[in-house]
C-alpha beads as a LAMMPS data file, in Angstrom:
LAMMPS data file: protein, C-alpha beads

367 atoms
366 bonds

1 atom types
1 bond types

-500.0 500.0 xlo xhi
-500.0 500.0 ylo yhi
-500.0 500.0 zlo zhi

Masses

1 110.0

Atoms # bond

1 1 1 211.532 308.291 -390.567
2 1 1 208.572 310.473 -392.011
3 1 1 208.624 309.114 -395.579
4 1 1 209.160 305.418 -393.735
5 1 1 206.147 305.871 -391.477
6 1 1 203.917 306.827 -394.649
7 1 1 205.036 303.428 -396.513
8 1 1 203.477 301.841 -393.750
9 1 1 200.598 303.767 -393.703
10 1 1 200.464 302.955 -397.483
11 1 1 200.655 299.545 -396.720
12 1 1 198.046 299.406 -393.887
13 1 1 195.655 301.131 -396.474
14 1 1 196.938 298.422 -398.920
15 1 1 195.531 295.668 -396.842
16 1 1 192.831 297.515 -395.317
17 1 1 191.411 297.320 -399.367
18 1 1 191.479 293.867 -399.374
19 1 1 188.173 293.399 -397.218
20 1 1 186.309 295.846 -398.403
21 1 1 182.950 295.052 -399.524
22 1 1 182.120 294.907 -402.582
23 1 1 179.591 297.328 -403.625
24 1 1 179.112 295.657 -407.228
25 1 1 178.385 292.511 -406.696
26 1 1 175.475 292.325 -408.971
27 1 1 177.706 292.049 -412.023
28 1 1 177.777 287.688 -410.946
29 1 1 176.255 285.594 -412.999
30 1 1 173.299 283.990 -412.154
31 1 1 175.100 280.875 -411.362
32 1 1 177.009 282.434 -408.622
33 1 1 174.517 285.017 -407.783
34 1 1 173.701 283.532 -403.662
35 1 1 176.954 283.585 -403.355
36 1 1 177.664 287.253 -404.645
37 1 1 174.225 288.564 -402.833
38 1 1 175.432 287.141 -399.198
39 1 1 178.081 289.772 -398.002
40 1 1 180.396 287.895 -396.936
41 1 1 183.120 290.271 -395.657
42 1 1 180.421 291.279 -393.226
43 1 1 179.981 287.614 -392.258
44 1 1 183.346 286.783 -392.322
45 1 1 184.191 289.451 -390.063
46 1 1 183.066 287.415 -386.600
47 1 1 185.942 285.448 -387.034
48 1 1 188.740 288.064 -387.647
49 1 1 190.105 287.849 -383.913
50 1 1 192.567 286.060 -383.445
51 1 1 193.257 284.006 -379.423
52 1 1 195.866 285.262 -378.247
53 1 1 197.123 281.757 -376.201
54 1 1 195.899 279.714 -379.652
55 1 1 198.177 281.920 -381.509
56 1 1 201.540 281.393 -379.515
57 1 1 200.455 277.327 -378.794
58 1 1 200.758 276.836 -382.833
59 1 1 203.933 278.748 -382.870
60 1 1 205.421 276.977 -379.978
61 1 1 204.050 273.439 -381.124
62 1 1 206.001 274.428 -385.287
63 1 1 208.845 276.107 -384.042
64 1 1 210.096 273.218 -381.314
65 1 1 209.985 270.227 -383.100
66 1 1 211.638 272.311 -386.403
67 1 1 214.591 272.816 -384.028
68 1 1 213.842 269.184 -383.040
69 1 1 214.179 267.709 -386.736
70 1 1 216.567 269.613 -387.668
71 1 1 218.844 268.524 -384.565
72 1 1 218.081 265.013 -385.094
73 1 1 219.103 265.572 -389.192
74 1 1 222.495 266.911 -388.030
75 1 1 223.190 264.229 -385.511
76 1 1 222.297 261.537 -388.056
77 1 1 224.767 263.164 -390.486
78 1 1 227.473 263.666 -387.701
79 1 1 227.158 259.966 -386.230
80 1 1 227.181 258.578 -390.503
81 1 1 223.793 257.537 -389.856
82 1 1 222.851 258.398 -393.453
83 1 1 219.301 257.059 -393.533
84 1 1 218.697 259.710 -390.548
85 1 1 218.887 262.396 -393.335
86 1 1 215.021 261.777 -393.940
87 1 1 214.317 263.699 -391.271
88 1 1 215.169 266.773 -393.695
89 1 1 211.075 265.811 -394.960
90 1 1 209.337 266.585 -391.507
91 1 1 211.695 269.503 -390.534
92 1 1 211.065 271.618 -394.029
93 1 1 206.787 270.168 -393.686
94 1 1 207.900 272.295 -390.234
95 1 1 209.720 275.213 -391.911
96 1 1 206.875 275.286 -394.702
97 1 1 204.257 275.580 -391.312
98 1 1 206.541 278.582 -390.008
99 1 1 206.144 279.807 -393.739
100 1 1 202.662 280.384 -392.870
101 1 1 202.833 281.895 -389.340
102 1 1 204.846 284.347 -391.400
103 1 1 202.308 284.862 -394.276
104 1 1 199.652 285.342 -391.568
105 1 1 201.619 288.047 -389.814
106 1 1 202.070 289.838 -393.087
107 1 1 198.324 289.729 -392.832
108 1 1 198.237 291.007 -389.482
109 1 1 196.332 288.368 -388.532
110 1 1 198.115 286.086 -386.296
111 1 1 197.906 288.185 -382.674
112 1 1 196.108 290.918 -384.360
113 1 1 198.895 293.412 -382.581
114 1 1 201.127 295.270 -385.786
115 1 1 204.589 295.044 -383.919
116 1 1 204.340 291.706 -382.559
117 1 1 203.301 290.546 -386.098
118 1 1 205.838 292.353 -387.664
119 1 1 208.705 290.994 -385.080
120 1 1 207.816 287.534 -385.537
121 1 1 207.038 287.643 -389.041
122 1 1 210.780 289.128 -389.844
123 1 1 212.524 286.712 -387.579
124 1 1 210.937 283.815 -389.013
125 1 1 211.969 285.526 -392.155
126 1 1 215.474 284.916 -391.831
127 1 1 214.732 280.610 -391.467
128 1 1 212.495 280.781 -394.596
129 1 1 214.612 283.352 -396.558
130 1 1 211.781 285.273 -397.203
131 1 1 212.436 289.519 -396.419
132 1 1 209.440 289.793 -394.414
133 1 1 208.261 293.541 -394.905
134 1 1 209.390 293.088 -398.881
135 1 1 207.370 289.943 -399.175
136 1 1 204.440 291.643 -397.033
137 1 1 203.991 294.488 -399.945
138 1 1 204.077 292.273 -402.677
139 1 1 201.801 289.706 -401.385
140 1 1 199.373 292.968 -400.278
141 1 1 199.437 294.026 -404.034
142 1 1 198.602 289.954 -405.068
143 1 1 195.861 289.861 -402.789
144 1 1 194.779 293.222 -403.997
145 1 1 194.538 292.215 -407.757
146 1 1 194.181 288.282 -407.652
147 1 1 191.972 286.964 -411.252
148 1 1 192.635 290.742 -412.546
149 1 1 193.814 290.907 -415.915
150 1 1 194.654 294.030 -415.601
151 1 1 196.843 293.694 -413.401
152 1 1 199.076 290.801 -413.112
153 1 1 203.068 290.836 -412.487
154 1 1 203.596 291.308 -408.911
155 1 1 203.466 288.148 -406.765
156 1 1 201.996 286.331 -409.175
157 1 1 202.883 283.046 -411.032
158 1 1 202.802 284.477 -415.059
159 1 1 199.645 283.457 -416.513
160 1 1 199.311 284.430 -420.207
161 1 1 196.232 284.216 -422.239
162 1 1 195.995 282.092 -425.514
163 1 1 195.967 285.373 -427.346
164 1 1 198.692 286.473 -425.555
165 1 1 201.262 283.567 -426.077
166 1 1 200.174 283.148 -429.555
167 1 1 201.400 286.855 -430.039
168 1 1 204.930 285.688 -428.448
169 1 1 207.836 284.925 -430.851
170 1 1 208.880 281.624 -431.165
171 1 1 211.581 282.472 -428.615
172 1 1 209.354 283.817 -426.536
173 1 1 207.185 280.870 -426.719
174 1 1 209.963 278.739 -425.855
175 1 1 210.523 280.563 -422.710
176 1 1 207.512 280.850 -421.046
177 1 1 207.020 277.036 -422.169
178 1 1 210.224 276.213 -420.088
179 1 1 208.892 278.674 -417.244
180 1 1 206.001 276.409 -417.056
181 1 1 207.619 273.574 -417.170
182 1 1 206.978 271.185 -413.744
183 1 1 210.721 270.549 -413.566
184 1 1 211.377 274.346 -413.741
185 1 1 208.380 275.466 -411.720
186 1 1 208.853 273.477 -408.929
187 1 1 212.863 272.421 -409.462
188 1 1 214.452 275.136 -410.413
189 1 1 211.907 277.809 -409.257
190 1 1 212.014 277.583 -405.775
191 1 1 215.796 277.399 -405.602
192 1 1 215.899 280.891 -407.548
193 1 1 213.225 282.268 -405.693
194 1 1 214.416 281.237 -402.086
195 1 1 217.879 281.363 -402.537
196 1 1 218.994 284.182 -405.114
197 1 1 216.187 286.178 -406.124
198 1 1 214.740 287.283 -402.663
199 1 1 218.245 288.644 -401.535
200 1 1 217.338 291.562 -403.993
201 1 1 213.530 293.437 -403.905
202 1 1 213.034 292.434 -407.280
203 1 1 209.872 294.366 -408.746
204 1 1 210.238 296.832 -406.322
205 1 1 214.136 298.233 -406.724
206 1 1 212.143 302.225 -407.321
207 1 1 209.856 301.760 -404.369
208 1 1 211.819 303.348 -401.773
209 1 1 213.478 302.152 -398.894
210 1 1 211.607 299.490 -397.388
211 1 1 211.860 296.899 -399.833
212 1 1 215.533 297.603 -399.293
213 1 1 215.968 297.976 -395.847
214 1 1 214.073 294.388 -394.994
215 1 1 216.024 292.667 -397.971
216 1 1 219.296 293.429 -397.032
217 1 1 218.699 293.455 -393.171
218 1 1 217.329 289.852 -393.470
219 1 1 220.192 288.986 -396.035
220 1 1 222.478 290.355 -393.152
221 1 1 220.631 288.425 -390.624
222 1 1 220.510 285.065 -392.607
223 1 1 224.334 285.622 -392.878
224 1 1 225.080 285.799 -389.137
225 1 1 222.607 282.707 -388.559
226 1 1 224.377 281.017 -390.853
227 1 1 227.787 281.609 -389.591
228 1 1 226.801 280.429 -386.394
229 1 1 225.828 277.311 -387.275
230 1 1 228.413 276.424 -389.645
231 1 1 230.847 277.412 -386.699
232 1 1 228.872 275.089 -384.173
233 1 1 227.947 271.910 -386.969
234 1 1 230.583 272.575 -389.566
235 1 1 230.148 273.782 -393.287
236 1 1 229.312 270.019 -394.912
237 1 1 226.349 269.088 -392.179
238 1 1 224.838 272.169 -392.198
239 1 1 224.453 272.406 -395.992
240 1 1 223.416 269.198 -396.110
241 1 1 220.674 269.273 -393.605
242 1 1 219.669 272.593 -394.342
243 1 1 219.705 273.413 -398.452
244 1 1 217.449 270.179 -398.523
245 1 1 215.334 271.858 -395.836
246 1 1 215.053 275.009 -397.249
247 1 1 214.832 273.555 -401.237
248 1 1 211.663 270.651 -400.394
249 1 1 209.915 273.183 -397.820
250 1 1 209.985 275.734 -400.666
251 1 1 208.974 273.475 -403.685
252 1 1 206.198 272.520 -401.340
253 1 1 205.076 276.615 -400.773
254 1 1 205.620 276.937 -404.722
255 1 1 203.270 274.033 -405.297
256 1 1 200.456 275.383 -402.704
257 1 1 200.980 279.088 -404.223
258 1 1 199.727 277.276 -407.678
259 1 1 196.980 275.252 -406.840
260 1 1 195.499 277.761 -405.205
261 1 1 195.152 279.823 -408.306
262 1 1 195.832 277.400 -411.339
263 1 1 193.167 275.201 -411.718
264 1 1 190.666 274.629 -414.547
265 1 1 187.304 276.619 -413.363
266 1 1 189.161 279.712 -411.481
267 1 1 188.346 282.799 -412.432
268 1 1 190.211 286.104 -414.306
269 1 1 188.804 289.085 -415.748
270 1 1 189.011 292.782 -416.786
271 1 1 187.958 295.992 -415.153
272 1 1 184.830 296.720 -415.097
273 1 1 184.041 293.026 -414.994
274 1 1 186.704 292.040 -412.261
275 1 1 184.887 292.419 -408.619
276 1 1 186.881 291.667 -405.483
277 1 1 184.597 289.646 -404.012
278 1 1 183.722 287.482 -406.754
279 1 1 187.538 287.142 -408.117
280 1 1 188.342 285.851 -403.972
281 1 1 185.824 282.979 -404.065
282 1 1 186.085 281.819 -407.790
283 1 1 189.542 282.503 -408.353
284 1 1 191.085 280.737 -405.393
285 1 1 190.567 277.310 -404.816
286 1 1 189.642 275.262 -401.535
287 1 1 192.385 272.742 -401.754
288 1 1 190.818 269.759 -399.830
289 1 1 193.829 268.402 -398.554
290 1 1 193.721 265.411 -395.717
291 1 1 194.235 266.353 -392.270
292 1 1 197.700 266.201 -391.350
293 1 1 198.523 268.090 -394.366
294 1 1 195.869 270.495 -393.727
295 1 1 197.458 271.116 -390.577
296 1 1 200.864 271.312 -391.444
297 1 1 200.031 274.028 -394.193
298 1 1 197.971 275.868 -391.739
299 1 1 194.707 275.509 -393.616
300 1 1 195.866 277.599 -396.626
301 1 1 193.849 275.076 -398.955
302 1 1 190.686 277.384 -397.822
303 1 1 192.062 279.811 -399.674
304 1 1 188.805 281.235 -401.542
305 1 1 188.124 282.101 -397.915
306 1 1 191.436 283.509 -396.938
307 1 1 190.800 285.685 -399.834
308 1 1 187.977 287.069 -399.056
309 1 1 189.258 287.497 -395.843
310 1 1 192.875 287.908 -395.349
311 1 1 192.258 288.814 -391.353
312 1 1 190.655 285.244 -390.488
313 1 1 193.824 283.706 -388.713
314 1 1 194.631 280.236 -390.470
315 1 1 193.582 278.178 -387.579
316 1 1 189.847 279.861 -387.348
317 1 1 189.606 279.074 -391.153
318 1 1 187.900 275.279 -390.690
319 1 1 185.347 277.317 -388.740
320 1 1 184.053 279.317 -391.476
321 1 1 183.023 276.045 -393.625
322 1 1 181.643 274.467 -390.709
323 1 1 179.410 277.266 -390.156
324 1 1 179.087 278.053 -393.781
325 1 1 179.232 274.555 -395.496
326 1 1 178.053 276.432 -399.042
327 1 1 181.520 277.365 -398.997
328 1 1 183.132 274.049 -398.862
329 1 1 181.912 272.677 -402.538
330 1 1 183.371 276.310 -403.811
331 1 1 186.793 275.499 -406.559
332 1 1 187.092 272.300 -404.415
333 1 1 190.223 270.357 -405.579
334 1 1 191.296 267.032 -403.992
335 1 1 195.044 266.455 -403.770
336 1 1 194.720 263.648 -406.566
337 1 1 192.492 266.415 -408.863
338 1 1 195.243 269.315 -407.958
339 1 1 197.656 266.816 -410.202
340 1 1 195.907 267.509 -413.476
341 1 1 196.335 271.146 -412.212
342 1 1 199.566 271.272 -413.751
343 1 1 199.121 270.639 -417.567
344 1 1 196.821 273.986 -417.113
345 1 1 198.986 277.024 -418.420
346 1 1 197.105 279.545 -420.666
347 1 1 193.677 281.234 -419.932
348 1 1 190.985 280.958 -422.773
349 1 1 189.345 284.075 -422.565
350 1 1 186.535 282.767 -424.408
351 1 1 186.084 279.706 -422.905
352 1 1 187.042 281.316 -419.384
353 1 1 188.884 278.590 -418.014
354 1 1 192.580 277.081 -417.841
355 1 1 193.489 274.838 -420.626
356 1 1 197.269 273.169 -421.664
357 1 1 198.953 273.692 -424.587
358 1 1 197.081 271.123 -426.487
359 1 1 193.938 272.186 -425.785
360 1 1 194.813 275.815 -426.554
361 1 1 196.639 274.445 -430.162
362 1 1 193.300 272.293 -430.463
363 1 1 190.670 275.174 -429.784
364 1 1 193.071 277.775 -432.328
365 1 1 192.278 274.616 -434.782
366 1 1 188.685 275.254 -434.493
367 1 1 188.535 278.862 -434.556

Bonds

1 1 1 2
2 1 2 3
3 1 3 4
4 1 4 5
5 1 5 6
6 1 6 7
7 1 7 8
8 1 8 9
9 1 9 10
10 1 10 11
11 1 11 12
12 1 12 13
13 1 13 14
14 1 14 15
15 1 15 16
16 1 16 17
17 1 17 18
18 1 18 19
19 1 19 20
20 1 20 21
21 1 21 22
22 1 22 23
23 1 23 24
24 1 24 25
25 1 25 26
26 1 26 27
27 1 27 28
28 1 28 29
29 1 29 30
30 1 30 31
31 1 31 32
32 1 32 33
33 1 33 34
34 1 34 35
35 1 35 36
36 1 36 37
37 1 37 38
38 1 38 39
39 1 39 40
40 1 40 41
41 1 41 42
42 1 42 43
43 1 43 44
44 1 44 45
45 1 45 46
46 1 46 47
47 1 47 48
48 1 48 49
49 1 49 50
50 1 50 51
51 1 51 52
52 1 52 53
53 1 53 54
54 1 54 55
55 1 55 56
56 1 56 57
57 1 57 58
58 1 58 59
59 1 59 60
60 1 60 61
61 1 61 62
62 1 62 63
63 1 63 64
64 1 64 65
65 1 65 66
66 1 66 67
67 1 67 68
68 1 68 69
69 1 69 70
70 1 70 71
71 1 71 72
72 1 72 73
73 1 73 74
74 1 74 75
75 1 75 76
76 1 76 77
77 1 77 78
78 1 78 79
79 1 79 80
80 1 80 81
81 1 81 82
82 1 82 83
83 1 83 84
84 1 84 85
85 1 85 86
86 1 86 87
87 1 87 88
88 1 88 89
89 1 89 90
90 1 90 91
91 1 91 92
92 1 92 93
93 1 93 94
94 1 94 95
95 1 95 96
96 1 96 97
97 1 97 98
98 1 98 99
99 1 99 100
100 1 100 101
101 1 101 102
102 1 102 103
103 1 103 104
104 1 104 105
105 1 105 106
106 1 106 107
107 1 107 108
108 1 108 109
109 1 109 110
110 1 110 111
111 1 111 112
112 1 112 113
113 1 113 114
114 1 114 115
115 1 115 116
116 1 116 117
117 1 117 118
118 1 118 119
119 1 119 120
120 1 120 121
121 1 121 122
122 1 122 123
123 1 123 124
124 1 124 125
125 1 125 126
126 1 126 127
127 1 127 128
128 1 128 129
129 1 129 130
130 1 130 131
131 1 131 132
132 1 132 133
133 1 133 134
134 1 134 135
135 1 135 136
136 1 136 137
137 1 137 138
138 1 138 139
139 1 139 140
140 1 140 141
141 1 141 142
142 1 142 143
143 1 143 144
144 1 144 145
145 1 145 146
146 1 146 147
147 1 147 148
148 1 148 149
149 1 149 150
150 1 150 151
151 1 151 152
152 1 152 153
153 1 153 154
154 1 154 155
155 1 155 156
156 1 156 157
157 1 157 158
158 1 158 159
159 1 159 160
160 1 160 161
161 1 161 162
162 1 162 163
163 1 163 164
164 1 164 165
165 1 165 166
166 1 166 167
167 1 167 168
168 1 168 169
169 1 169 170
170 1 170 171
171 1 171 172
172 1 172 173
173 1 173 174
174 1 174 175
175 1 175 176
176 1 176 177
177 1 177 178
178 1 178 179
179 1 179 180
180 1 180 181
181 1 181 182
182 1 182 183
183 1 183 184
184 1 184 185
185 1 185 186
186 1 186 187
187 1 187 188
188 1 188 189
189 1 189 190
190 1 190 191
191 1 191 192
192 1 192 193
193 1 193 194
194 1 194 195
195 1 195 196
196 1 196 197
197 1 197 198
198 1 198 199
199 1 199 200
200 1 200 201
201 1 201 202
202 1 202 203
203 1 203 204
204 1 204 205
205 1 205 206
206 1 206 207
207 1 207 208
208 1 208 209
209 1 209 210
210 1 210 211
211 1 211 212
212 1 212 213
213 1 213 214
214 1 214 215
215 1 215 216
216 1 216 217
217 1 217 218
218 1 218 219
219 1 219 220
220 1 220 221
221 1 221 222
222 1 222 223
223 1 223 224
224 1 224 225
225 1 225 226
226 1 226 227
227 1 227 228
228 1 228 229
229 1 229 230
230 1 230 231
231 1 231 232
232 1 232 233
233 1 233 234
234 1 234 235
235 1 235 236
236 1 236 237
237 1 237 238
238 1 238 239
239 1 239 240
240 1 240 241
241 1 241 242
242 1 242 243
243 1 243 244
244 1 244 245
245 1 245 246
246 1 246 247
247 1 247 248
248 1 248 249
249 1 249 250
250 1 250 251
251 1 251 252
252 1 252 253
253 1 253 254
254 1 254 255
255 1 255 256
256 1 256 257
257 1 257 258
258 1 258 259
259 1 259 260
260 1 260 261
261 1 261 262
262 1 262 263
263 1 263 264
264 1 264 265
265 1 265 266
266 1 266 267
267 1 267 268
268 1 268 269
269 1 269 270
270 1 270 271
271 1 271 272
272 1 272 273
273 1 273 274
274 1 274 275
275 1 275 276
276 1 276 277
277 1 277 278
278 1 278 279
279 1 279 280
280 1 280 281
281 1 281 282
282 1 282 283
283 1 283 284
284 1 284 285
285 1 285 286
286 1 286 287
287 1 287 288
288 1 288 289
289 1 289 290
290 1 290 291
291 1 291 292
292 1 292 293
293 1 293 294
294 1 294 295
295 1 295 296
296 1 296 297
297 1 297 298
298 1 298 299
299 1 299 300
300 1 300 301
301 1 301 302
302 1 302 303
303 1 303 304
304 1 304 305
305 1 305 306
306 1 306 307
307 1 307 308
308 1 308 309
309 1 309 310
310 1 310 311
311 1 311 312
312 1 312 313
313 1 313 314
314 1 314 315
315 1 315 316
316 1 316 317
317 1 317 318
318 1 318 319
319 1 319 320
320 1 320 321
321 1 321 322
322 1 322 323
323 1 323 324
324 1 324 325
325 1 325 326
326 1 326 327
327 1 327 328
328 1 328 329
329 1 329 330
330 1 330 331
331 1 331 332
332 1 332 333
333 1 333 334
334 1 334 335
335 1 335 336
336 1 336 337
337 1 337 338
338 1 338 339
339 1 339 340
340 1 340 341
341 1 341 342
342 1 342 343
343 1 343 344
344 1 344 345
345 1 345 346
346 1 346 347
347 1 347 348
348 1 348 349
349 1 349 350
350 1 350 351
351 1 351 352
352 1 352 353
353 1 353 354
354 1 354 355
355 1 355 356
356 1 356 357
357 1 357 358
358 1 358 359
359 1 359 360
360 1 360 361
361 1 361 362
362 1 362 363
363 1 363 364
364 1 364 365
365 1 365 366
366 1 366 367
């Protein structure tokens, strides 16, 4: 109980790092220099409280009409209405919105009360898949270390310089090439990820107990939800309502996680260079998305913001670049833009942006 209490602890002092300000901010460029001077985290904190009746209106008005959609999917499937099955789309765009009620929680940000948070973030845990207090610590340590060179590997999408993969074997190469690959990244990754790799606390199998405890209770959890279901619907409807649920709403989260951080002008560094506050608004985009899909992602496209503040609750976000409209232009992608985002693999340290694999061959040409 003790040593359980002091992961917490850790953990609370793991987020609490996130917004702190950042005493070095001088080190920007000139070109970002207003942005660097203005302390944001001080600004930022008048809209860190969450509304109490906002918060449980957007849970009520994601969670219903999941249940909803997911009803209706099941009933098309046990009446042979077979075209009904597209109603797998808006029930995982609602499982992808519980995604981020959960990610907020994690943040402590959604009623701004730990245990409540915690509660709702682990049982929404077991319909995304996702081991809520495992998740939490890893997403703590990305937040923590986001555009860091230093200190990639946990949370992350794998980002290797062009020094770095030219050092790789020709194996190696091959790999991180298929890693990359769209088919793989958003195929094949999000099945792994949501399906087989989060029953284990991958990257964290030494960290003591929690990553544990949360993986297998949820796995335990999952397994008892499921049972239910396939008692009440049958095996065949369930899997095929559901895996298509789970599999679009998660290559949907995988695709969100990546724009957010791999586009052309974002930003990574080494320590001493790498500044918190600097690496939050330059090396996370604002995703300009339209507004239904801004809503059913729960603003996460401000995500330069969200960095910089992790405590804003999603739904306060659009009220930061209305009151602070410098912010909006800030790693601004469109949806058609975020597109070209995925040719983008290796960082060019020199150039310090993004490039593909043909500009990276191109620019070794040159060199």
């Amino acid at each position: 109980m003790i040593e359980s209490a002091r992961r917490n602890e850790s953990e609370e002092m793991q987020i609490a790092v996130l917004d702190r300000p950042d005493e070095n901010s001088a080190r920007s460029d000139a070109h970002t220099g207003a942005f660097a001077e203005k302390r944001w985290l001080k600004i930022l904190a008048g809209y860190r409280q969450p509304r109490a009746g906002r918060s449980a209106f957007e849970l009520a008005v994601t969670v219903v009409p999941f249940a909803l959609f997911w009803a209706a999917a099941w009933a098309a499937v046990h009446y042979s209405f077979w075209p009904g099955l597209i109603l797998v789309i808006p029930a995982a765009a609602f499982l992808l919105r519980l995604f981020m009620i959960q990610h907020d929680c994690g943040h402590g940000s959604f009623f701004a009360r730990r245990r409540l948070d915690d509660w709702i973030g682990r049982i929404i845990g077991i319909l995304t898949l996702t081991p809520y207090d495992y998740w939490r610590r890893a997403h703590a340590e990305h937040h923590a270390s986001a555009g860091n060179l230093d200190e990639r590997g946990v949370g992350d999408i794998e980002t290797l310089t062009i020094a770095e993969y030219n050092a790789l074997s020709r194996w190696g190469r091959l790999g991180y090439r298929l890693y990359r690959h769209p088919a793989v990244m958003f195929g094949i990754g999000p099945a792994w990820l949501f399906i087989i790799k989060q029953r284990l606390p991958f990257g964290m199998m030494r960290s003591g107990a929690l990553p544990w405890v949360s993986t297998m209770a949820t796995n335990l959890a999952i397994a008892l939800a499921a049972a239910l279901l396939i008692w009440a619907v049958g095996i065949v409807p369930f899997l095929l309502v559901h895996l298509p649920i789970v599999l679009l709403a998660g290559a949907a989260g995988v695709w969100l996680f990546y724009v957010q951080h791999q586009f052309e002008e974002t930003h990574w560094s080494k320590k001493p260079d790498w500044q918190f506050q600097h690496a939050a608004l330059h090396g996370a985009s604002h995703y300009d998305l339209p507004p239904v899909l801004r809503w059913i992602t729960g603003n996460i496209g401000i995500h330069h913001v969200h960095h910089l503040s992790s405590r804003v609750p999603y739904y306060r976000l659009p009220e930061v670049l209305r009151d602070h409209p410098e912010l909006a232009d800030l790693g601004r992608i469109t949806l058609m833009e975020s597109l070209r985002c995925v040719k983008l693999v290796l960082w060019d340290e020199q150039t310090k942006r993004l490039v593909s694999f043909r500009d990276a061959a191109r620019l070794a040409a040159v060199r």
